[in-house]
LUMVOTOR-205097 format. One record per atom (N, C-alpha, C): residue number from 1; residue in three letters; chain; atom name; x, y, z. Coordinates in nm, 2 decimals. Example, Ala and Ser with C-alpha at 12.3 -4.5 7.8 and 13.67 -1.06 7.14 Angstrom:
BEGIN
    k    r  c   a      c1      c2      c3
    1  ALA  A   N    1.32   -0.57    0.78
    1  ALA  A  CA    1.23   -0.45    0.78
    1  ALA  A   C    1.32   -0.33    0.78
    2  SER  A   N    1.28   -0.22    0.71
    2  SER  A  CA    1.37   -0.11    0.71
    2  SER  A   C    1.29    0.00    0.79
This chain:
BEGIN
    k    r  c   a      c1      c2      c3
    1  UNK  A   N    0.69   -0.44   -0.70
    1  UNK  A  CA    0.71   -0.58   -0.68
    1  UNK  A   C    0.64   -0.62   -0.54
    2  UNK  A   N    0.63   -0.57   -0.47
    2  UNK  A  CA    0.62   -0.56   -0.30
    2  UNK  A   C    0.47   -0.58   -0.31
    3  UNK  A   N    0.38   -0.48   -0.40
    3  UNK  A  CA    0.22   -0.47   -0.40
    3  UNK  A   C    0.18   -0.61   -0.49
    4  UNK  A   N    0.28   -0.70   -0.62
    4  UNK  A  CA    0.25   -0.81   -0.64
    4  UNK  A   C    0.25   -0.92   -0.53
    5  UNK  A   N    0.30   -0.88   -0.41
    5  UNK  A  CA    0.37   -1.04   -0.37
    5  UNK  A   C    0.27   -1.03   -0.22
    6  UNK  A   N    0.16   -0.93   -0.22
    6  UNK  A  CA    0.14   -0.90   -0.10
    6  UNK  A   C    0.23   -0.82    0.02
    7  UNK  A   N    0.36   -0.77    0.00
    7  UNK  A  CA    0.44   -0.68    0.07
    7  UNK  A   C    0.52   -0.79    0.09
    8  UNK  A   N    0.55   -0.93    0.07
    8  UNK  A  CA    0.67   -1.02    0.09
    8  UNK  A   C    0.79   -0.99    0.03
    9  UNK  A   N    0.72   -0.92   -0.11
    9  UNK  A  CA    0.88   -0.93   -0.15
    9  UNK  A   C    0.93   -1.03   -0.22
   10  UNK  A   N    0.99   -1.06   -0.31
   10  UNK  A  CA    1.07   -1.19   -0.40
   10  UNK  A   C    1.13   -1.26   -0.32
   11  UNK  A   N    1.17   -1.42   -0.38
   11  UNK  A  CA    1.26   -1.50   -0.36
   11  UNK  A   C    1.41   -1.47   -0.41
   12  UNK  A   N    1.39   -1.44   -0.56
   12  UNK  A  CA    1.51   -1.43   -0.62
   12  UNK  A   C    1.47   -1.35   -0.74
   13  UNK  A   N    1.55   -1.28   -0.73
   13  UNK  A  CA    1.57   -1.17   -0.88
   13  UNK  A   C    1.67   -1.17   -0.94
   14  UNK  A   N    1.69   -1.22   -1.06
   14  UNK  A  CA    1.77   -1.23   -1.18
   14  UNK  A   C    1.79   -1.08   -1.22
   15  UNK  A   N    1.92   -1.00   -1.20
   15  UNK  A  CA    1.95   -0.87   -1.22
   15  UNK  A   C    2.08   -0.85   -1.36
   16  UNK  A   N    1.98   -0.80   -1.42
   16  UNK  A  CA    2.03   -0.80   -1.53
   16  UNK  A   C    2.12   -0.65   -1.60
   17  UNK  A   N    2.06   -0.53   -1.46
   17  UNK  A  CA    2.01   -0.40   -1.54
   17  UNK  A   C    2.11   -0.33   -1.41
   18  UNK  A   N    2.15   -0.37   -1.31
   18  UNK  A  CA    2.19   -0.28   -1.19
   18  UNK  A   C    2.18   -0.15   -1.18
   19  UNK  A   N    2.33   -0.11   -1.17
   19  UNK  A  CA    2.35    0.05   -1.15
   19  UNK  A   C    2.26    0.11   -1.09
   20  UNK  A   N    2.19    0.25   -1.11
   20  UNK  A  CA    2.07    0.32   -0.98
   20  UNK  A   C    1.96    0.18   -0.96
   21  UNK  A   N    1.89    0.12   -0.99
   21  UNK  A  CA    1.83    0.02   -1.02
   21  UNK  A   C    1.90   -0.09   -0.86
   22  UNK  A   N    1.99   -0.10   -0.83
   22  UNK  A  CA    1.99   -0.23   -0.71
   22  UNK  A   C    1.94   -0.17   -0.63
   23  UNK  A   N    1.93   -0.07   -0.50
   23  UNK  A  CA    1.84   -0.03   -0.39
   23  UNK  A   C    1.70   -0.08   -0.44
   24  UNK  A   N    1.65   -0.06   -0.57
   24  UNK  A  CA    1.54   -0.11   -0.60
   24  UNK  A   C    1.48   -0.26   -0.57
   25  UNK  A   N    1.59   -0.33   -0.62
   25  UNK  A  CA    1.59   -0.46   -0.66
   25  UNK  A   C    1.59   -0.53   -0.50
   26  UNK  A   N    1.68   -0.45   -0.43
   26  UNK  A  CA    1.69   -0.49   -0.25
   26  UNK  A   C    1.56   -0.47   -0.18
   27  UNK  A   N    1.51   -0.33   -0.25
   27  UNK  A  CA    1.38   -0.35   -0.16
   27  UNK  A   C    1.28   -0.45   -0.23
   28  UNK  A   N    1.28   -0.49   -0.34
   28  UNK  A  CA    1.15   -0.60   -0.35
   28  UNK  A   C    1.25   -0.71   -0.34
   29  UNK  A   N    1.30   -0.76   -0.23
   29  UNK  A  CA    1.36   -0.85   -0.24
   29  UNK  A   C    1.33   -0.92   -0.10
   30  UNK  A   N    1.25   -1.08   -0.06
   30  UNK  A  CA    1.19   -1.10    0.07
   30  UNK  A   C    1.29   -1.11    0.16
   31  UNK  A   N    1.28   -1.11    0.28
   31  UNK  A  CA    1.36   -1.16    0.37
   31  UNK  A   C    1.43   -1.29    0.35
   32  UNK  A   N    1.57   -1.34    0.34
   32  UNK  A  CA    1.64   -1.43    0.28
   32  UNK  A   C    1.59   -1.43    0.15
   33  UNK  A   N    1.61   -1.36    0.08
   33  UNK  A  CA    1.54   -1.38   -0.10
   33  UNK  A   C    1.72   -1.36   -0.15
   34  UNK  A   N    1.74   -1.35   -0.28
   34  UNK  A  CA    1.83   -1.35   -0.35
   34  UNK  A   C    1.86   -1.28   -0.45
   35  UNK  A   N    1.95   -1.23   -0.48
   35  UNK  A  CA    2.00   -1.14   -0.60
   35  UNK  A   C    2.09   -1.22   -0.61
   36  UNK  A   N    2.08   -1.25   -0.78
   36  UNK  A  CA    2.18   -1.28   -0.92
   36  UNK  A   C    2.19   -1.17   -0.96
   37  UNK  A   N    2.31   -1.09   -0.96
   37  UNK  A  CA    2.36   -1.00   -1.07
   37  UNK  A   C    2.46   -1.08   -1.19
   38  UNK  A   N    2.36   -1.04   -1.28
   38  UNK  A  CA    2.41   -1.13   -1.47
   38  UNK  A   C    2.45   -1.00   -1.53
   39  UNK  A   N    2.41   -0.92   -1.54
   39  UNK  A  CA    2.45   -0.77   -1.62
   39  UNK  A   C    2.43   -0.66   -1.53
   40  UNK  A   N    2.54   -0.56   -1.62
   40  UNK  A  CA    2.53   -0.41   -1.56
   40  UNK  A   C    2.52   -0.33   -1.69
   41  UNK  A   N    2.37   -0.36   -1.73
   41  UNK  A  CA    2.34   -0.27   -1.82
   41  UNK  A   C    2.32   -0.11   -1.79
   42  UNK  A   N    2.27   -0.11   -1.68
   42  UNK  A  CA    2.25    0.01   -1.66
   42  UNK  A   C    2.34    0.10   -1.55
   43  UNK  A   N    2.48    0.01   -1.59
   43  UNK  A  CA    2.58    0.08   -1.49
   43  UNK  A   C    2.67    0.01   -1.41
   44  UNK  A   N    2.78    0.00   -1.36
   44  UNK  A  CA    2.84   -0.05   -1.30
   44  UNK  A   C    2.82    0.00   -1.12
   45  UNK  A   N    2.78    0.09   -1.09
   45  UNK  A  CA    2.77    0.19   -0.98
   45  UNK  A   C    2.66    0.21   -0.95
   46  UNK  A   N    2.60    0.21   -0.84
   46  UNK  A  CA    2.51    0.30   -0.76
   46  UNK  A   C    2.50    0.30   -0.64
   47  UNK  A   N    2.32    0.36   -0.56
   47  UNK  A  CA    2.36    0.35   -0.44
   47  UNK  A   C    2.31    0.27   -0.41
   48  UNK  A   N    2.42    0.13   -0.29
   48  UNK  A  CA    2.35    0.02   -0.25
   48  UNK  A   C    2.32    0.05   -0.10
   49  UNK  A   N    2.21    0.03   -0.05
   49  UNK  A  CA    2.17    0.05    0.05
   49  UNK  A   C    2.18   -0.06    0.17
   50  UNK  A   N    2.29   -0.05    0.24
   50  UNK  A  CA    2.37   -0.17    0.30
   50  UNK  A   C    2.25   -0.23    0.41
   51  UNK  A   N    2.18   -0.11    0.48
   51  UNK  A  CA    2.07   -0.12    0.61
   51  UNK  A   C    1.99   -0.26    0.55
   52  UNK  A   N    1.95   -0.20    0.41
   52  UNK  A  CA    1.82   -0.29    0.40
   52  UNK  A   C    1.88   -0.44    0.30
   53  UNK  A   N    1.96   -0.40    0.31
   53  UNK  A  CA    2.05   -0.59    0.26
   53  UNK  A   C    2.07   -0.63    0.38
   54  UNK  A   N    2.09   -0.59    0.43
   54  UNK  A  CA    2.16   -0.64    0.60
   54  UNK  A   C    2.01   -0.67    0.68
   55  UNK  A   N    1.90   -0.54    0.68
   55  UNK  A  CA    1.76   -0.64    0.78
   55  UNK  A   C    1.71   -0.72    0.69
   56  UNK  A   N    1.71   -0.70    0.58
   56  UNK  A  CA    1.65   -0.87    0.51
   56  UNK  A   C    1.75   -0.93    0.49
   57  UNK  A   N    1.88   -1.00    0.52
   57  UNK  A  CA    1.96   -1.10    0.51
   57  UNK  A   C    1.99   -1.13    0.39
   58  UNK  A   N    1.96   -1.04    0.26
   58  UNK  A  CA    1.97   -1.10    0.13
   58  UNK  A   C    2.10   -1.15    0.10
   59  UNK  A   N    2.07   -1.25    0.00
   59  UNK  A  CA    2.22   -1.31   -0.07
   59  UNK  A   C    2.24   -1.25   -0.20
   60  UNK  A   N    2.36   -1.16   -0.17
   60  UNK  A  CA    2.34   -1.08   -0.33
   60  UNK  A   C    2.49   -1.16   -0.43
   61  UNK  A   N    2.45   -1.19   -0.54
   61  UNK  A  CA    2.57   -1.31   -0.55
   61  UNK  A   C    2.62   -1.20   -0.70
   62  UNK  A   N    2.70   -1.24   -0.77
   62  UNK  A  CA    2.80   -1.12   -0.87
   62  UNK  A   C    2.79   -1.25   -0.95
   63  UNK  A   N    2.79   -1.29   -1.13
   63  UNK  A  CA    2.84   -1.35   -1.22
   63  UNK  A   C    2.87   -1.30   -1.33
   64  UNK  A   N    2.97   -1.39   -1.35
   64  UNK  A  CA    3.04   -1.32   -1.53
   64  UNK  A   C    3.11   -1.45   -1.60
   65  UNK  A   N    3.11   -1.42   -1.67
   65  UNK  A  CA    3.18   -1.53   -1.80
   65  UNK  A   C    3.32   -1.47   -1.77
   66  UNK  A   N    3.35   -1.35   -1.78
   66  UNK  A  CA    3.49   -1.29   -1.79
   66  UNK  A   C    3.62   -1.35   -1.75
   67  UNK  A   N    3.55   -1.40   -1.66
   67  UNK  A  CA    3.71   -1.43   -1.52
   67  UNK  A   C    3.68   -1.58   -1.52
   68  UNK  A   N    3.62   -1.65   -1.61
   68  UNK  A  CA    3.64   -1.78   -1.59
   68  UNK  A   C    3.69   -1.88   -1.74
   69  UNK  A   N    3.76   -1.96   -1.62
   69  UNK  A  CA    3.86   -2.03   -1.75
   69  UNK  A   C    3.75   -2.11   -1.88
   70  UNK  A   N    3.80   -2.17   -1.94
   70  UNK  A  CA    3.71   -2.25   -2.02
   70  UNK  A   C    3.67   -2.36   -2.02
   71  UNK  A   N    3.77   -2.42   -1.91
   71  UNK  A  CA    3.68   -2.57   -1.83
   71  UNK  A   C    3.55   -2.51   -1.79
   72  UNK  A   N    3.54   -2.39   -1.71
   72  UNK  A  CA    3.43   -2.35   -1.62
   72  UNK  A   C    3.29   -2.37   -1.71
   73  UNK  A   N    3.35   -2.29   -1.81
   73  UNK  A  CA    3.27   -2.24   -1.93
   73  UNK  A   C    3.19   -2.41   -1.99
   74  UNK  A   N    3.30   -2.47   -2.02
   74  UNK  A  CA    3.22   -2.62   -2.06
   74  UNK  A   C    3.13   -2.65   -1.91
   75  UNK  A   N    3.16   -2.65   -1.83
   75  UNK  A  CA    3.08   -2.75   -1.73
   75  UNK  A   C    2.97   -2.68   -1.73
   76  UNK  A   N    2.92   -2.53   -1.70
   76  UNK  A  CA    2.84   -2.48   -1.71
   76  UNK  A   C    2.74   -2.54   -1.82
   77  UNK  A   N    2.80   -2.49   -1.93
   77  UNK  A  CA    2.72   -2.53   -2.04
   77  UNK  A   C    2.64   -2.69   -2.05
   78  UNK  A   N    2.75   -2.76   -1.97
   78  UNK  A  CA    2.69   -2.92   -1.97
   78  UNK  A   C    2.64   -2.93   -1.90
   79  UNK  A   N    2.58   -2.86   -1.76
   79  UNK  A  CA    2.46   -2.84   -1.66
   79  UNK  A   C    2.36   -2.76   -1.73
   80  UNK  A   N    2.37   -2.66   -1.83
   80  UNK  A  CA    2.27   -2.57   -1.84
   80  UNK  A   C    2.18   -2.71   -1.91
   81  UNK  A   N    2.28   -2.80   -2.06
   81  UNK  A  CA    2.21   -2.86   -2.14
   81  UNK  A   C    2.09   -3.01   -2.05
   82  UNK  A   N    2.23   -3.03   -1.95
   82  UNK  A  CA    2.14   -3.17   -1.90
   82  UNK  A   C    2.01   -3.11   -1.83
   83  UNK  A   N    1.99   -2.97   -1.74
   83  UNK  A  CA    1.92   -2.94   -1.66
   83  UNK  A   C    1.80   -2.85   -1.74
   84  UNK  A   N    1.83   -2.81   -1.81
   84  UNK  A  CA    1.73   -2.70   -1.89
   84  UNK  A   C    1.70   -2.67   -2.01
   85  UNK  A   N    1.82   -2.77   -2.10
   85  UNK  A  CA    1.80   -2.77   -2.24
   85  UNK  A   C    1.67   -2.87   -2.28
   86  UNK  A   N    1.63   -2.96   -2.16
   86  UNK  A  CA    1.50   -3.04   -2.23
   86  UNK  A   C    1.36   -2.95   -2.22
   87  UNK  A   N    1.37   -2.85   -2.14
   87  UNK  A  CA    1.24   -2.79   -2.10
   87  UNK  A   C    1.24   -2.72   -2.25
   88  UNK  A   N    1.38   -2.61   -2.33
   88  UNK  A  CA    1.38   -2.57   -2.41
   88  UNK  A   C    1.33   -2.59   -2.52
   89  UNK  A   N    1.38   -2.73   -2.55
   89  UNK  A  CA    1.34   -2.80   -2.67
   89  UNK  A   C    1.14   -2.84   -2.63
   90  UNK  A   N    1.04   -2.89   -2.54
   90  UNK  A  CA    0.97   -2.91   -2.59
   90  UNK  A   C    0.90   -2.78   -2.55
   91  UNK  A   N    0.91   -2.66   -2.52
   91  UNK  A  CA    0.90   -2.58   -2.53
   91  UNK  A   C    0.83   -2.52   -2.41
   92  UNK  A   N    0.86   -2.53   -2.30
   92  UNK  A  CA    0.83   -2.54   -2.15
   92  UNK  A   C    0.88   -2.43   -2.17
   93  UNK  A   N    0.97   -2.39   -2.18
   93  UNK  A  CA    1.06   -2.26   -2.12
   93  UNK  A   C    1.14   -2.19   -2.28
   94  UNK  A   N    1.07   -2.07   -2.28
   94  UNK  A  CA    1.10   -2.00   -2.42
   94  UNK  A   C    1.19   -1.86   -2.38
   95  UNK  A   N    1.27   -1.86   -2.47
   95  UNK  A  CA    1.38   -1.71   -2.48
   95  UNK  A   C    1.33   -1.58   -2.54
   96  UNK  A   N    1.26   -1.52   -2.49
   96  UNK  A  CA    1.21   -1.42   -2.58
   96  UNK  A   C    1.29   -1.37   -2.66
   97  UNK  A   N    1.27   -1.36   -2.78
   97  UNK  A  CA    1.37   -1.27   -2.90
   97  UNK  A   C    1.26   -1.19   -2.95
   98  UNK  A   N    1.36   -1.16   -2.94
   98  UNK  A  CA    1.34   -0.97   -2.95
   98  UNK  A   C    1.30   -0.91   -3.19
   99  UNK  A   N    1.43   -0.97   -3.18
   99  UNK  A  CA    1.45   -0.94   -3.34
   99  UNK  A   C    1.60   -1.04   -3.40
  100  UNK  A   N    1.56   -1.09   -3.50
  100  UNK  A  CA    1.62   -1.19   -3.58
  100  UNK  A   C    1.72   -1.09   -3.74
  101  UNK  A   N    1.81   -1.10   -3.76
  101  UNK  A  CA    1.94   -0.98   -3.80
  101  UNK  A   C    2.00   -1.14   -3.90
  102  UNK  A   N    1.98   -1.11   -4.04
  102  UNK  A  CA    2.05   -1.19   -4.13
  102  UNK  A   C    2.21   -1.18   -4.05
  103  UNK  A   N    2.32   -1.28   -4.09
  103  UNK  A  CA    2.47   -1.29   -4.06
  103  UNK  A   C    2.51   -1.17   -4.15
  104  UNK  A   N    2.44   -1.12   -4.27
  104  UNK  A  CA    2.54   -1.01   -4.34
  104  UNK  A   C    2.48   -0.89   -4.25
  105  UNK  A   N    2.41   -0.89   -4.19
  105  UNK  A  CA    2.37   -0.75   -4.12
  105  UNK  A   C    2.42   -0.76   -3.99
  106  UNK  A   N    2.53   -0.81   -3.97
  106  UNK  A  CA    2.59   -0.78   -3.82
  106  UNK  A   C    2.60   -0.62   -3.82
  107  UNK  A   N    2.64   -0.59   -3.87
  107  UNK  A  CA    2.70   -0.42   -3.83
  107  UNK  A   C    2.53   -0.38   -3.75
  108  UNK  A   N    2.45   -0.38   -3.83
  108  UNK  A  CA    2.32   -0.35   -3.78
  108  UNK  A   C    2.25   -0.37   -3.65
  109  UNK  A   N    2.28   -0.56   -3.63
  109  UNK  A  CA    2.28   -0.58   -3.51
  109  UNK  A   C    2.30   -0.52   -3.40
  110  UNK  A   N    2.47   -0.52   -3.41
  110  UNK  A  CA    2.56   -0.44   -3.32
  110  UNK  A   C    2.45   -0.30   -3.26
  111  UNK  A   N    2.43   -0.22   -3.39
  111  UNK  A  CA    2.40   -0.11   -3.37
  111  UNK  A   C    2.26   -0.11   -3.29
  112  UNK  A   N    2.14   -0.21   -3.29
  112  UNK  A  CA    2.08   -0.23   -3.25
  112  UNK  A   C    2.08   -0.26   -3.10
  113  UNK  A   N    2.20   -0.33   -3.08
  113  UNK  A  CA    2.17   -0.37   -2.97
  113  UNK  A   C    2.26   -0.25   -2.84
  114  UNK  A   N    2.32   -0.17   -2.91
  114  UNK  A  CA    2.39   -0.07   -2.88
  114  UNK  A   C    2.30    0.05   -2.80
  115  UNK  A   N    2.17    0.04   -2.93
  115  UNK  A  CA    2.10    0.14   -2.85
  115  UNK  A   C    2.02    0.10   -2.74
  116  UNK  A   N    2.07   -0.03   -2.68
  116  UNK  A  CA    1.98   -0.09   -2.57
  116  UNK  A   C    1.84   -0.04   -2.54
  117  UNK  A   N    1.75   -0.07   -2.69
  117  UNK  A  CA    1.60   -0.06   -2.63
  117  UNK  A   C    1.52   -0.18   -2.66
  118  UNK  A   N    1.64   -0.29   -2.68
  118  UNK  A  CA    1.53   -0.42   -2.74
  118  UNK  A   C    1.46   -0.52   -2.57
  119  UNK  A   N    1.40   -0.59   -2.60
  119  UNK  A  CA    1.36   -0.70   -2.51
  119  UNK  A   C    1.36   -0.82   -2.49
  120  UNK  A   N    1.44   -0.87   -2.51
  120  UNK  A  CA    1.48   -1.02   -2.55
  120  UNK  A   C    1.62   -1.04   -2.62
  121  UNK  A   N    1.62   -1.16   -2.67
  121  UNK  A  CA    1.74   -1.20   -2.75
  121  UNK  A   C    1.78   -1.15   -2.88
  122  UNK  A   N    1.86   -1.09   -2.90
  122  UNK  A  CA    1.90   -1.06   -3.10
  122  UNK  A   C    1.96   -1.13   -3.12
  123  UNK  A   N    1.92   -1.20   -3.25
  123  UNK  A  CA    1.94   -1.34   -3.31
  123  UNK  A   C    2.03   -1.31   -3.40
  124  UNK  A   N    2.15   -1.37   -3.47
  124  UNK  A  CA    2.23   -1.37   -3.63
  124  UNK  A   C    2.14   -1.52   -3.68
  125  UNK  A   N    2.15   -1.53   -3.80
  125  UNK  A  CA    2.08   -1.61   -3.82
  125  UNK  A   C    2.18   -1.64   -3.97
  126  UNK  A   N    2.25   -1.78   -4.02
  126  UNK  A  CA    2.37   -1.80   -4.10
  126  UNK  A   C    2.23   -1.81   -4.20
């Protein structure tokens, strides 16, 4: 990331994958840049390297659906729609899917998405 950006380093990284993977994510990350951790696909644990969050000042932020009530849940949702559902619709901004799984093939899904090698969205489809 460092050799794309010219050696600056990112603004913000959408971290989806953590575990051994964050020291990574901290070093291509600019000075004042930002970490969203969304998932810990690749672990709940690793090693975070405090030195280099601390000389680049990053803001490393934590989210989850889990621990929030369901007001949260609606407001979110009615900022995602007002703020980013119009880009969606004319198609400014696309969700990569991965692979599309009839509603009777959930089991399959599941199993698909279990062996965590897709790239994008897995779809049910009624």
């Amino acid at each position: 990331m460092l050799k794309a950006t010219g050696g600056a380093g990112v603004d913000v990284i959408i971290d989806q994958v953590s575990g051994k993977l964050v020291s990574q994510n901290l070093a291509a990350t600019k000075v004042l840049g930002r970490i969203v951790n969304v998932g810990r696909l690749g672990g709940t644990h690793g090693d975070f390297d405090f030195d280099l969050h601390a000389a680049r000042r990053i803001s490393y932020i934590g989210v989850t659906f889990r621990t929030r009530s369901i007001e949260e849940i609606r407001d979110i949702f009615t900022a995602v729609k007002q703020d980013i559902w119009p880009a969606v619709e004319s198609g400014k901004l696309k969700l990569p899917i991965d692979r599309v799984f009839p509603f009777g093939d959930i089991a399959q899904a599941v199993e698909y998405m279990s062996a965590n090698k897709h790239f994008g969205k897995i779809v049910l489809r009624f």
